[in-house]
N, C-alpha and C positions, 0 to 999 in steps of 0.2 A: 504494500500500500504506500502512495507517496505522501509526503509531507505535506501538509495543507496547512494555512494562516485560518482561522475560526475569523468570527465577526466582528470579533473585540479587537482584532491584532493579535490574538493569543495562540499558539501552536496547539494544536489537537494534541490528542494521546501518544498515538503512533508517530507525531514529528519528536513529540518531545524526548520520547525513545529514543529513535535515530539519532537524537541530538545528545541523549546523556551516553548512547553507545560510542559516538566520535572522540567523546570527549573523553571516555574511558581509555580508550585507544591512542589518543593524542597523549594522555598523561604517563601512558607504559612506554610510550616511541621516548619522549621526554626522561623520563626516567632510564630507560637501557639508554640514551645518550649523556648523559649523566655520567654514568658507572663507567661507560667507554671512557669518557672523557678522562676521568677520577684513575681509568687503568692508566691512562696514558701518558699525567703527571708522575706517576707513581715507576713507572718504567724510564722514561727523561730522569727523575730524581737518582734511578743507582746508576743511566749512565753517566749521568754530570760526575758520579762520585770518582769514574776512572776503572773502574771495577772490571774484572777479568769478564773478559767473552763468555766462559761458564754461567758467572754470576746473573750476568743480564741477561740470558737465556732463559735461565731458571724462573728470574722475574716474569718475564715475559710469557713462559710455561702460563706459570701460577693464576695471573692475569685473563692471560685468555681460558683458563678453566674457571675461573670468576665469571667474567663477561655473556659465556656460553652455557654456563650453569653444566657443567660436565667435571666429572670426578678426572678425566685420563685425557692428557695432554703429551704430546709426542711432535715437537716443531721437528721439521728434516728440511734437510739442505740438496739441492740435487746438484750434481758434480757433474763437469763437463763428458763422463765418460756414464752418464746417465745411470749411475749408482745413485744411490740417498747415502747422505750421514745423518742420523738423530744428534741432536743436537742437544738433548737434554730430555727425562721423560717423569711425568709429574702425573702420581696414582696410580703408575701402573705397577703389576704386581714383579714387574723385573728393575722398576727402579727401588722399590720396596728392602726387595733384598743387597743391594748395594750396599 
């Protein structure tokens, strides 16, 4: 059903919906942009510090297992001779045991 204005100016039932469902929507886009954001000071912050390539990987693991809402993070690197190298691995049960 579409959105209609009533006789007063007023939104009927079914716009007002529409209207608090966008705005449900707009405040979660809002929100995971936020947290991005928040990741991506938070990553800037250890590389300013100089910190070993491990370290800011790890960061950056941990982050995007934040942002994505996932336990098991695995960044890899693809090398010209189109092997991967993991780069660090955050949740999984083989970083675990390290």
């Amino acid at each position: 059903m579409r959105p209609t204005i009533g006789t007063a100016g007023t939104m009927n039932r079914p716009a007002r919906a529409d209207a608090c469902s966008d705005l449900h929507v707009s405040c979660d886009q809002v929100a995971a942009l936020v947290e991005q954001q928040a990741a991506l000071r938070r990553v800037a912050t250890v590389v300013a510090r100089a910190v070993s390539p491990a370290e800011v990987f790890a960061v950056v693991a941990e982050e995007m297992a934040r942002c994505l809402k996932v336990a098991n993070v695995e960044p890899r690197k693809w090398r010209r001779d189109r092997r991967r190298r993991v780069l660090c691995r955050i949740g999984c049960a083989r970083h675990s045991a390290r």
